[in-house]
N, C-alpha and C positions, 0 to 999 in steps of 0.2 A: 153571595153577599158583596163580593170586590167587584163582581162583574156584572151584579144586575140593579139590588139595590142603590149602593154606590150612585153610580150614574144620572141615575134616576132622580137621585136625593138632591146630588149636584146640580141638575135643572134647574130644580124646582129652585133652589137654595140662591141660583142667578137669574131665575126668572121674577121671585120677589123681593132679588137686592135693586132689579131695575125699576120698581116700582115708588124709589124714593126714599124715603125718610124708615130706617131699620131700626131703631128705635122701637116704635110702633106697630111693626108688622108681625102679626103672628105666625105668619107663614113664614116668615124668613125666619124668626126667634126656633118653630119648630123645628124646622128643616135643617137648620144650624145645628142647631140640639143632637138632630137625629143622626146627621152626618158626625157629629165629635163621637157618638158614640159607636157608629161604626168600625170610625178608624180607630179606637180604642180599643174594640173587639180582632180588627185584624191584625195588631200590633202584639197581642199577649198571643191570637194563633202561632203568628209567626215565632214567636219566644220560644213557644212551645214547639215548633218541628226543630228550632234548633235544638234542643234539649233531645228531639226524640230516641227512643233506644228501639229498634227491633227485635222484638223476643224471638227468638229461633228454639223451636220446642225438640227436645232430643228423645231418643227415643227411652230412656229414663222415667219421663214423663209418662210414660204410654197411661200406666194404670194409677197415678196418683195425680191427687189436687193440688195444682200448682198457679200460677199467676197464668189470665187466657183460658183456664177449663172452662169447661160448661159443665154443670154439676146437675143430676137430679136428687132431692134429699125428700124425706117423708118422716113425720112427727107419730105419735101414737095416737090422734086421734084423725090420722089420715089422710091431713095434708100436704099435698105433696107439692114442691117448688120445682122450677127448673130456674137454677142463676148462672151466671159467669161474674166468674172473679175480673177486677179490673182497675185498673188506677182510678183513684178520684174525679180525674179531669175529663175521663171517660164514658161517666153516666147521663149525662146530659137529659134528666128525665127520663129514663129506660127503667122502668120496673124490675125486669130482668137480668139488670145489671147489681150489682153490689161493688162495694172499695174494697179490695183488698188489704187497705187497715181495718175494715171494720170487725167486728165482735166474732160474727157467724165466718167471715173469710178466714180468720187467725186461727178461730176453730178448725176448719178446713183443711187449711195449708199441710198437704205428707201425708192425706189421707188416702184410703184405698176402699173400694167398692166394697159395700158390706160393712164396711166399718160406724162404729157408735159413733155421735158428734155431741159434744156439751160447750153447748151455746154460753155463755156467762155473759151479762150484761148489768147496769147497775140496780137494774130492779128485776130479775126473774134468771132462772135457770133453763134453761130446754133443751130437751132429747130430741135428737134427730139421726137418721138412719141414711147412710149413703148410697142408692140403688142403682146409679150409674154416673161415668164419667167420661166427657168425650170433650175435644180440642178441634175438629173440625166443624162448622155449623152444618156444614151438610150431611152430618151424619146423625142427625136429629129424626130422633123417630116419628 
């Protein structure tokens, strides 16, 4: 983004402010646009590595669900997920991500293989079966 779009964007953005009257130019109104919202984007990034915490997994963890697992779970009528628990800021569209505030992670959270899981959410109940837990991604079956 910083190093490729960026750049890119900034061309364009002094290629159509040379063109006169900005007012009226669409390609500069975009390109401006587009550029504010970059550096808006690389501004809250940056906020965020300052905040960041590295999770160092102990071996405590080994056999339970903790913040970073990779979880498999399976329901009674067979379906079966694979998630990782994760901060919000985290899933960025990843299906196979979940928040670790959310409903099924809080369920989750100190659980051990083989163990029952009861989902609660504001409109439904659900049973779910924990059939494996793993913390490296390469050790994905």
């Amino acid at each position: 983004m910083w190093r490729e779009e960026r750049p890119e964007i900034t061309r364009k953005v002094t290629w159509a402010a040379s063109l006169g009257d900005r007012s009226e130019n669409a390609d500069y109104q975009y390109n401006k646009k587009k550029l504010r919202e970059i550096d808006r984007r690389v501004r809250y990034l940056r906020k965020c590595l300052e905040n960041l915490k590295v999770v160092d997994y102990s071996s405590q963890q080994e056999n339970k669900v903790y913040f970073g697992a990779w979880v498999e779970i399976e329901n009674e009528q067979g379906q079966v997920l694979e998630l990782r628990l994760v901060g919000y800021d985290e899933i960025f569209g990843r299906r196979d991500y979940i928040s670790i505030d959310s409903p099924m992670a809080r369920a989750l959270v100190g659980k051990e293989e083989d163990d029952d899981v009861t989902v609660k959410t504001e409109t439904d109940i659900k049973e779910w079966w924990i059939n494996r837990i793993w913390y490296d991604p390469t050790d994905k079956l």
